[in-house]
C-alpha positions as CSV (number, residue, x, y, z in Angstrom):
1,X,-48.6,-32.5,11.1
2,X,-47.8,-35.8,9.0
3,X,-44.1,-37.1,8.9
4,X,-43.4,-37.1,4.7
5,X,-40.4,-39.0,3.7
6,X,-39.6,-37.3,0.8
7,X,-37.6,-39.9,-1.6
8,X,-36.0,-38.8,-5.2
9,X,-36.1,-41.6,-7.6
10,X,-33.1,-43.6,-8.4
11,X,-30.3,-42.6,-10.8
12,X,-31.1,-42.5,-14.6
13,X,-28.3,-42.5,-17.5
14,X,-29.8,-38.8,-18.1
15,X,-28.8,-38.0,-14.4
16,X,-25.3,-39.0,-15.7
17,X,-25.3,-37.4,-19.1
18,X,-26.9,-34.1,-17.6
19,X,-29.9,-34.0,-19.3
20,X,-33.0,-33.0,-18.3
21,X,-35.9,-35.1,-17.4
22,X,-39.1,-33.3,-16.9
23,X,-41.7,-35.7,-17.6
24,X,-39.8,-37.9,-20.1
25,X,-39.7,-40.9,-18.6
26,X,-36.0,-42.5,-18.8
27,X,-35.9,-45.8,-16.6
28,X,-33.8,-46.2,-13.6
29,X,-30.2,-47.5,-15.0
30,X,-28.0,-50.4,-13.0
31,X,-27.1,-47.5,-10.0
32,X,-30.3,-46.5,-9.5
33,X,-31.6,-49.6,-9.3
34,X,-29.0,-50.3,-6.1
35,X,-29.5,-47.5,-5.0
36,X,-33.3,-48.3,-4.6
37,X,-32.4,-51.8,-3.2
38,X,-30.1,-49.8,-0.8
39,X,-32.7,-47.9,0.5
40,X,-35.5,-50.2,0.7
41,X,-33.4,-52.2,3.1
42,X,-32.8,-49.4,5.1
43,X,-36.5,-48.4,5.1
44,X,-37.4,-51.9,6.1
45,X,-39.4,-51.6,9.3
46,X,-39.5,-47.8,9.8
47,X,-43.4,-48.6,10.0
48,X,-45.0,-46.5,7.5
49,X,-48.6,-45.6,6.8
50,X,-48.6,-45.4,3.1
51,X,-46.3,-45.1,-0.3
52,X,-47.0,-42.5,-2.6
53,X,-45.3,-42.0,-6.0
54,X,-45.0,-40.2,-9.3
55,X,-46.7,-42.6,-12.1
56,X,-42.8,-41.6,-14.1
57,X,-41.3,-45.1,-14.0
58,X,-38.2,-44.0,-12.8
59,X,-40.3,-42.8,-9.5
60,X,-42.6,-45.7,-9.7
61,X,-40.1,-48.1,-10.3
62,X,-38.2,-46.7,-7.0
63,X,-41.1,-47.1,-5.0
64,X,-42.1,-50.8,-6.1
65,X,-38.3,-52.2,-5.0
66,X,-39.1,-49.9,-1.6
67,X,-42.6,-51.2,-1.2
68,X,-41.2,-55.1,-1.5
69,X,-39.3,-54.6,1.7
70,X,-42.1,-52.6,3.4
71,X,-44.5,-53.9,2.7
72,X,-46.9,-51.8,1.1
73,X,-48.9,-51.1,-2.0
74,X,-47.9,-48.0,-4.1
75,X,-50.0,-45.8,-4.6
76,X,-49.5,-43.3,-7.8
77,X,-50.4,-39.9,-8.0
78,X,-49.9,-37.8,-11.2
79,X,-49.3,-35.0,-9.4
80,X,-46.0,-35.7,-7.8
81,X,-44.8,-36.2,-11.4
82,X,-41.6,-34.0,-12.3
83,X,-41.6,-30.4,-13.7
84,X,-42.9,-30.4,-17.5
85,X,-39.4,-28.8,-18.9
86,X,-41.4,-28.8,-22.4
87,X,-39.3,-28.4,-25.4
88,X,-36.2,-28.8,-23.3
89,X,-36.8,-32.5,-22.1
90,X,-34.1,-34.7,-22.8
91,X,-31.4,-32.3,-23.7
92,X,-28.1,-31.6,-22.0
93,X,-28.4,-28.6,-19.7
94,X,-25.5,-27.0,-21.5
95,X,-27.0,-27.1,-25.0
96,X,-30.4,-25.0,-23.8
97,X,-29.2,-21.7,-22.5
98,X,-27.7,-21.9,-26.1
99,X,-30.4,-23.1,-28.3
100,X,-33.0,-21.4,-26.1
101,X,-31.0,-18.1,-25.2
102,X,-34.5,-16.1,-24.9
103,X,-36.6,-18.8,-23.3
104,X,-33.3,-19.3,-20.6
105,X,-32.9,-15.9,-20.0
106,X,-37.1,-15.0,-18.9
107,X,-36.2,-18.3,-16.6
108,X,-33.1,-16.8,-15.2
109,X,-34.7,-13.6,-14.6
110,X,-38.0,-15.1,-13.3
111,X,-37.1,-18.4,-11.5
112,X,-40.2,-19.0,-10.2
113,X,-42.8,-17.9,-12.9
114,X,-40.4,-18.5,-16.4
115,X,-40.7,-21.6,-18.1
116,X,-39.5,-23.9,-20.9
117,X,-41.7,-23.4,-24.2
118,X,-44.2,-25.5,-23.8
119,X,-43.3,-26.1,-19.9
120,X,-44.5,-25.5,-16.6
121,X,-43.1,-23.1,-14.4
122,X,-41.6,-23.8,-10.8
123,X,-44.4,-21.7,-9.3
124,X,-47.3,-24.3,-11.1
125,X,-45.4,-27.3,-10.0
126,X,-45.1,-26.2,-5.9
127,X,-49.1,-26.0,-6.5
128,X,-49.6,-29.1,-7.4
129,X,-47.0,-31.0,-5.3
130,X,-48.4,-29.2,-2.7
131,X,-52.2,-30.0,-3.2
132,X,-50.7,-33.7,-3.4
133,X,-48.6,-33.3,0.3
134,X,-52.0,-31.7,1.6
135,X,-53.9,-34.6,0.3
136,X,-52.0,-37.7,1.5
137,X,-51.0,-35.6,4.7
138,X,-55.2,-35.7,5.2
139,X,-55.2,-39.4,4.1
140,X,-52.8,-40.4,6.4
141,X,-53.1,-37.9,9.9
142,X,-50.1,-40.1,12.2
143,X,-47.9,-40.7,9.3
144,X,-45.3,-41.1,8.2
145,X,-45.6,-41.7,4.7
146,X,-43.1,-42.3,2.3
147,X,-43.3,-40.2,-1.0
148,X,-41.1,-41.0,-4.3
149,X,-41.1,-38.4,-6.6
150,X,-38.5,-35.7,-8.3
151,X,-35.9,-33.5,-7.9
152,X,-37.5,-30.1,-8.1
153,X,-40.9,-31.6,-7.3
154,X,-39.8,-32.6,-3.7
155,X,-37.9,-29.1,-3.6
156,X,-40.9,-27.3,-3.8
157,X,-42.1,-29.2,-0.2
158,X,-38.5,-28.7,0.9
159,X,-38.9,-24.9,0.4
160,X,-42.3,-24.7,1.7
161,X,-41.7,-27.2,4.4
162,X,-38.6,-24.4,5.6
163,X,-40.3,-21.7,5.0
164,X,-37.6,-20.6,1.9
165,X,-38.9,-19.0,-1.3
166,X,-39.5,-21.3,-4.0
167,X,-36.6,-19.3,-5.8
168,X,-34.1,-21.8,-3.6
169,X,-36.0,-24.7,-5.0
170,X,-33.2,-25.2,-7.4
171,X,-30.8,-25.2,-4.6
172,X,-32.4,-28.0,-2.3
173,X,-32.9,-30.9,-5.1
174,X,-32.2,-33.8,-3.4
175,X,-29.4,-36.3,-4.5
176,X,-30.7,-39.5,-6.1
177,X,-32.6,-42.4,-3.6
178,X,-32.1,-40.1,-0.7
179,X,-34.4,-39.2,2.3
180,X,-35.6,-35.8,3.8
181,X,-38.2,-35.9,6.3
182,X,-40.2,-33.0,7.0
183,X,-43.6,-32.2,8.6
184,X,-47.0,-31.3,6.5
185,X,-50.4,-29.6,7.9
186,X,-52.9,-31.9,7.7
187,X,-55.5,-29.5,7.2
């Protein structure tokens, strides 16, 4: 098992308006950017293996202020980018269960299989994220490795990593420039 330090990016001003990411790629806003500072220096000299990140600059950015204090190259992996929320990137979350009152419903109904037109689905984004954990957990056998990514990308792991159905993913997205350490199979 490889120690993953699972890290959300920084805040965005969509974080604060309430609108949703997916793979639009906002940057980081004055907050985020302390709060990436703030956690770098408390990363300093925990010893890691490895940075991975999401090539989304508000990820990427996250992970280049960490990697000054550790030390480290970043490494970018596509897939540890955010859920594709399609049609539904960049508006409030309010405004789509109205606009989209079909679309919102299936993905109410289906949490892990529905989808945004034109989005991925929650199950889709677990396989990926998870082919990545697999991946760098192989790379990197005695760990730990620090991994800056997304919201519901890292609770995909979080689910997996508990053994909870990815139908709680949208229940364990991590707050902004936090940690959660778990353990992957390096298998």
């Amino acid at each position: 098992m490889t120690a993953l330090w699972l890290v959300r990016h920084g805040q965005t001003d969509w974080n604060v308006e309430g609108r949703w990411h997916g793979q639009a790629d906002p940057p980081l806003n004055s907050t985020g950017r302390a709060q990436a500072q703030a956690l770098a220096a408390q990363l300093n000299g925990t010893g890691f293996a490895a940075l991975y990140a999401s090539d989304l600059q508000r990820a990427r950015v996250t992970a280049e202020i960490i990697a000054r204090r550790v030390g480290l190259p970043v490494t970018l992996d596509v897939r540890l980018r955010e859920i594709s929320q399609g049609q539904w990137e960049g508006m409030l979350g309010d405004n789509v269960s109205e606009q989209y009152p079909g679309e919102w419903a299936a993905r109410v109904a289906d949490p892990v299989h529905g989808r945004a037109p034109g989005g991925e689905s929650v199950g889709e984004v677990a396989a990926r994220v998870w082919a990545a954990a697999g991946d760098i957990a192989r790379a990197h056998p005695a760990g730990p490795v620090l991994v800056v990514s997304h919201g519901l990308a890292l609770a995909t792991l979080l689910c997996r990593a508990r053994g909870l159905p990815l139908t709680e993913a949208r229940l364990l997205i991590p707050d902004n420039a936090r940690v959660e350490v778990i353990d992957w199979p390096a298998r």
